[in-house]
Structures are given as structure tokens and as C-alpha cells.
C-alpha positions in Angstrom: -51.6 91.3 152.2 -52.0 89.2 149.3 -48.8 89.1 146.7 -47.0 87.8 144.0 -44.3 86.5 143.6 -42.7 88.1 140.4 -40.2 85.3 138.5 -39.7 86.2 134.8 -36.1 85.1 134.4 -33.5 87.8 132.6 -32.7 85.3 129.7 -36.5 85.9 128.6 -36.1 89.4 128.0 -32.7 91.9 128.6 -35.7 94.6 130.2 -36.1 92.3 133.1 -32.9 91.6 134.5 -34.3 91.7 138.1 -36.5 88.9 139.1 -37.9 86.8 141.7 -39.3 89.6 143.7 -42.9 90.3 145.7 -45.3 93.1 144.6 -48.7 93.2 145.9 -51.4 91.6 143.9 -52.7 92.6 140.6 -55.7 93.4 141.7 -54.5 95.4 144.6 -51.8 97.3 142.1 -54.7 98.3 139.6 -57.1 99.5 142.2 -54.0 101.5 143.8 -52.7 102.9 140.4 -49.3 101.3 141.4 -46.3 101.5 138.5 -43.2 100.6 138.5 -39.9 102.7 137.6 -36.5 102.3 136.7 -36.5 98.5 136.5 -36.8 98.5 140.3 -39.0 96.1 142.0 -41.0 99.2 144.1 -43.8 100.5 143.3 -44.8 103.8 142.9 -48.4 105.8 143.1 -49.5 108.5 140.5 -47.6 111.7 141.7 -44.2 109.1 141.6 -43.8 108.4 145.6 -42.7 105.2 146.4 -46.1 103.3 147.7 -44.2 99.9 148.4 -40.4 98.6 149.2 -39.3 94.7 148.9 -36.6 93.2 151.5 -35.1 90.6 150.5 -31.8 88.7 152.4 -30.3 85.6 152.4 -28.8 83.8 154.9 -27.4 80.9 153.2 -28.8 77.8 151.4 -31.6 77.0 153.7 -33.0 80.3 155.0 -34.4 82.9 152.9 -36.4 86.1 154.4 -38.6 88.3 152.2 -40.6 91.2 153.6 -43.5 93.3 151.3 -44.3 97.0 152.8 -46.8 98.6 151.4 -47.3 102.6 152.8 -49.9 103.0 155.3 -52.1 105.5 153.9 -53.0 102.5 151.1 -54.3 100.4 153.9 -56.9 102.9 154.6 -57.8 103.0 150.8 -58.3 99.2 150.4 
């Protein structure tokens, strides 16, 4: 799935004190009517149910792992 990688940093703005985070692609967020909520870095669809979750862990200075889930009945949708 194509995504973006989301990096405002917080000094920018006090609103976006989480950053550095995937979401799927604009153009895939517009078509799916996905919002955020609660200055979380999930999605969510037009009756509020989370339509995406981000993974992120680190396992020290050189490895990183990310992982962007997007539900299953979006797939379809696409």
C-alpha cells in the first residue's frame, strides 16, 4: 500500500506533538473518508471505527521496524 510518512516536528506547532508516523496516502485517505482523532496517528472511517493502526518499535540505533494496517474491508473498496 502506498504511504506517507508523516514528519511535522512538535516545535512547529503544540497540536502536533506526535510525529514521524505512516498513514496511507492522501489520495487513498480522501477516497476512504479517513480522519484522524485525538491526536493519534490512526485513522478512522465516517461512523468513527478505527480503519488503520501504525506499529512502530525500535530496536536500537540501527534497526527500526514500522508496520501500516489498513482494515480489510478497505481493500475491497480500493
Amino acid at each position: 500500500m502506498p504511504v506517507h510518512t508523516y514528519g511535522w516536528e512538535g516545535y512547529h506547532s503544540k497540536v502536533n506533538s506526535y510525529s514521524s508516523f505512516m498513514v496511507p496516502a492522501p489520495a487513498i485517505s480522501e477516497f476512504l473518508n479517513l480522519t484522524y482523532q485525538n491526536h493519534s496517528p490512526e485513522l478512522y472511517d465516517s461512523l468513527g471505527e478505527k480503519a488503520t493502526s501504525y506499529l512502530r518499535r525500535d530496536h536500537g540505533n540501527l534497526h527500526l521496524s514500522k508496520l501500516m494496517y489498513l482494515r480489510q474491508d478497505y481493500w475491497r473498496s480500493i
